[in-house]
VOLUM-186303 format. One record per residue: residue in three letters; x, y, z of N, C-alpha, C in turn. Coordinates in nm, 2 decimals. Atoms other than C-alpha are relative to their C-alpha. Layout:
<ALA, <X, Y, Z>, <X, Y, Z>, <X, Y, Z>>
...
This chain:
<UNK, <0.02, 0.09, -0.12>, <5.66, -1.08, -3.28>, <0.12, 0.02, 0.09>>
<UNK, <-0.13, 0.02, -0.16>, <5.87, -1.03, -2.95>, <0.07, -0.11, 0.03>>
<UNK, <-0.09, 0.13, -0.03>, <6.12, -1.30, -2.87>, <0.04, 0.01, 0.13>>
<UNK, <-0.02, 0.02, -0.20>, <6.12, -1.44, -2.51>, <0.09, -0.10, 0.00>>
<UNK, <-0.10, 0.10, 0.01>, <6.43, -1.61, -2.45>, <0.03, -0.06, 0.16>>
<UNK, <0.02, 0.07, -0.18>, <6.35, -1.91, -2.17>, <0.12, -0.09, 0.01>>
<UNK, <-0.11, 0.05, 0.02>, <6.68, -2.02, -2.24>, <0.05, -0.06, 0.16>>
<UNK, <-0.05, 0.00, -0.13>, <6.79, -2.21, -1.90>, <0.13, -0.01, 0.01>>
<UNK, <-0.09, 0.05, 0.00>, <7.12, -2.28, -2.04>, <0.08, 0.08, 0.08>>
<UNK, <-0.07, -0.05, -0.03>, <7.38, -2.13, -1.89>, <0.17, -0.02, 0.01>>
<UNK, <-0.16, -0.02, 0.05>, <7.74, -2.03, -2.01>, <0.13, 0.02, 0.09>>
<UNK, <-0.12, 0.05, -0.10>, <8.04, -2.14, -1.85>, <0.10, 0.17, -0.02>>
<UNK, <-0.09, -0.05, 0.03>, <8.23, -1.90, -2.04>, <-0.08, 0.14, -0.05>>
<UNK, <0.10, -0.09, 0.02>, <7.97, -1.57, -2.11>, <0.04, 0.04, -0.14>>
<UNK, <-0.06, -0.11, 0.10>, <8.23, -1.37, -2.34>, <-0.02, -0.14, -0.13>>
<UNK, <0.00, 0.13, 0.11>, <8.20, -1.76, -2.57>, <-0.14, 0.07, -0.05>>
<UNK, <0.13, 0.01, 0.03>, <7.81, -1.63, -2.66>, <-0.01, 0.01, -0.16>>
<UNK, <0.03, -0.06, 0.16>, <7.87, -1.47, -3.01>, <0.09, -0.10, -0.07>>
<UNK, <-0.06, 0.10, 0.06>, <8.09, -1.76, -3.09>, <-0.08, -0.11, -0.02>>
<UNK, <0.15, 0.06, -0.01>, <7.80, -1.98, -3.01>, <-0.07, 0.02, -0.12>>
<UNK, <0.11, -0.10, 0.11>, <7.58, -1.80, -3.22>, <0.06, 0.00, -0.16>>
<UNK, <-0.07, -0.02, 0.14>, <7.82, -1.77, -3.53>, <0.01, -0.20, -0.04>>
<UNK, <-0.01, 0.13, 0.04>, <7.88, -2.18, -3.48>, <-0.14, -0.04, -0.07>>
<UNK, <0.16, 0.05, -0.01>, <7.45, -2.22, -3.51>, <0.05, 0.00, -0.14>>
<UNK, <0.04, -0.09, 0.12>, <7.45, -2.00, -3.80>, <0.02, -0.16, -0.11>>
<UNK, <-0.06, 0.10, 0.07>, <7.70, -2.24, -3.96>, <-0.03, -0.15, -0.02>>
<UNK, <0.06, 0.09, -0.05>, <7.63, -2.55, -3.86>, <-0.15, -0.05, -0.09>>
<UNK, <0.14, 0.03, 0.10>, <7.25, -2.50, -4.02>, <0.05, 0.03, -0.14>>
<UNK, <-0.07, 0.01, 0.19>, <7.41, -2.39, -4.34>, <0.05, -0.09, -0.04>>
<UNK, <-0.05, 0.10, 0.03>, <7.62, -2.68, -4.37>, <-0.10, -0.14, 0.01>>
<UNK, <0.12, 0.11, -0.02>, <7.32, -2.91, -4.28>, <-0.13, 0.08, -0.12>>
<UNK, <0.10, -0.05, 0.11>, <7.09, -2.68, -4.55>, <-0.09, 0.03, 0.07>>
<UNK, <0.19, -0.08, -0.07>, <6.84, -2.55, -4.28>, <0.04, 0.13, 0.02>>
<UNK, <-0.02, -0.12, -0.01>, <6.82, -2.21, -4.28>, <-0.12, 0.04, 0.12>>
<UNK, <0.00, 0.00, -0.15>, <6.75, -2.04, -3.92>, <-0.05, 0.16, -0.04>>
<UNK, <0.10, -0.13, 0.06>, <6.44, -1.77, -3.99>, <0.09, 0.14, 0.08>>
<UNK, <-0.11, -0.10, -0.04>, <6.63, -1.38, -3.97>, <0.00, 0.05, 0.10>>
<UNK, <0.05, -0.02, -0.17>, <6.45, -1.33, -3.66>, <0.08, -0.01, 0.16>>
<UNK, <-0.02, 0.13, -0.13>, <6.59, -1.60, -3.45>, <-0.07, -0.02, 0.05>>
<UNK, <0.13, 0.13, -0.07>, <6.26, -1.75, -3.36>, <0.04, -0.11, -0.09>>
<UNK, <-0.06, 0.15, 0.08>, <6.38, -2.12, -3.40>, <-0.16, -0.10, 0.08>>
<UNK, <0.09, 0.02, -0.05>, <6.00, -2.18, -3.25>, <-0.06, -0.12, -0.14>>
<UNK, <0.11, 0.02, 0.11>, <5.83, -2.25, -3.58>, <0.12, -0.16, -0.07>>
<UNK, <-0.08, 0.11, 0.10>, <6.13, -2.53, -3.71>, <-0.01, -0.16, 0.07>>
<UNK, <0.02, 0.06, -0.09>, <6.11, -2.87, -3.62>, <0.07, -0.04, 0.09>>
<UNK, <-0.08, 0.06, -0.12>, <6.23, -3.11, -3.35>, <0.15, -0.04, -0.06>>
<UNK, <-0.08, 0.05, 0.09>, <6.42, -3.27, -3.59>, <0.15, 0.07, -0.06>>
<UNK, <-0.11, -0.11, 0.04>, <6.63, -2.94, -3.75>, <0.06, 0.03, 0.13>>
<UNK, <-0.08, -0.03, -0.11>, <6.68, -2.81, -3.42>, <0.11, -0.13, 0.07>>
<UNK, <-0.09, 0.15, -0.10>, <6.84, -3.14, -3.26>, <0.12, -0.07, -0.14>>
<UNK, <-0.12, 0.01, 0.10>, <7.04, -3.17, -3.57>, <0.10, 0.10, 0.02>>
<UNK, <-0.10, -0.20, -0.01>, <7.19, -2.83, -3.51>, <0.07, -0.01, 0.09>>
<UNK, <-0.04, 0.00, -0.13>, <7.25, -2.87, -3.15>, <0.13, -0.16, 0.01>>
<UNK, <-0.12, 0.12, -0.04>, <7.41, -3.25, -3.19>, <0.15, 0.02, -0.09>>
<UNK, <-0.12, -0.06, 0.07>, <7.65, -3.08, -3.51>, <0.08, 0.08, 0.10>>
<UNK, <-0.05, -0.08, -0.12>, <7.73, -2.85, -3.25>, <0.13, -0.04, 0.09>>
<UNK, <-0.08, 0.11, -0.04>, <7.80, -3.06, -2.98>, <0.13, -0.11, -0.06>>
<UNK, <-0.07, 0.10, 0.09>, <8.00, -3.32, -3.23>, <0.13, 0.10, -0.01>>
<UNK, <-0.09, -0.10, 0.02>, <8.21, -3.02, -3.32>, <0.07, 0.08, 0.13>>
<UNK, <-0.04, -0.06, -0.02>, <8.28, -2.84, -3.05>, <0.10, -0.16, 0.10>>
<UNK, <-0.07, 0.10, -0.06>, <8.39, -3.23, -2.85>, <0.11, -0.01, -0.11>>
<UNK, <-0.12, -0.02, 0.07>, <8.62, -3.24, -3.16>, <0.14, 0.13, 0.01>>
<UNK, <-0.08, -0.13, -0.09>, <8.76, -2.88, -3.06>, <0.06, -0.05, 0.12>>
<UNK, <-0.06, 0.07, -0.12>, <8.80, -3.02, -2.73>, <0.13, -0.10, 0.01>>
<UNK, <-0.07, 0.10, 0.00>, <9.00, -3.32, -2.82>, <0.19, 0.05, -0.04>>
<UNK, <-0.08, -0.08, 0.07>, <9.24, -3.10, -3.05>, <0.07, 0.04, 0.09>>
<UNK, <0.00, -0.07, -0.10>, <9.27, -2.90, -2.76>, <0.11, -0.08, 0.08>>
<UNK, <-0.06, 0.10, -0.05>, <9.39, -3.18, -2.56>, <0.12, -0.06, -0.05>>
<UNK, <-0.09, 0.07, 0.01>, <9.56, -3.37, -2.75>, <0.15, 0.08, -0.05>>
<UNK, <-0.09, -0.09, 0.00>, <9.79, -3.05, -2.84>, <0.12, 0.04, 0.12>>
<UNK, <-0.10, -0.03, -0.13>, <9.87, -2.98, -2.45>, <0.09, -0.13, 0.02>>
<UNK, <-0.03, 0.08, -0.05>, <9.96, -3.33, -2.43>, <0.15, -0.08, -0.02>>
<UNK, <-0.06, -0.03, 0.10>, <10.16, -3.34, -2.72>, <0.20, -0.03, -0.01>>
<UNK, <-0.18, -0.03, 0.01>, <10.48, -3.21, -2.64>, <0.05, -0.08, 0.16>>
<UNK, <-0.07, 0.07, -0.10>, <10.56, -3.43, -2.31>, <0.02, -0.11, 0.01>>
């Protein structure tokens, strides 16, 4: 099966994509869904997927904060 990717998202950061992709991976492992070898995430449900994407999210605003509160830190 061919994979059409109608993805509208678009990356702030381009060269971030395989970091992305390595977070998914994880993310479903640590939640126990495993993410068919394909990458069609078509057939999974609403449910797995929006788990994955809010771990995501959750984590990378924790990155963020780190981030922050590091530069902030020292002044």
């Amino acid at each position: 099966m061919a994979q059409s990717n109608n993805n509208s998202n678009n990356l702030v950061v381009p060269r971030a994509n395989a970091a992305l992709e390595q977070l998914k991976y994880e993310v479903a492992q640590e939640l126990g869904i495993s993410i068919p070898q394909d990458g069609y995430q078509g057939n999974m449900t609403s449910y797995e997927n929006g788990s994955i994407g809010g771990y995501i999210t959750k984590r990378l605003v924790t990155l963020a904060e780190q981030q922050l509160a590091g530069q902030y830190s020292g002044q």
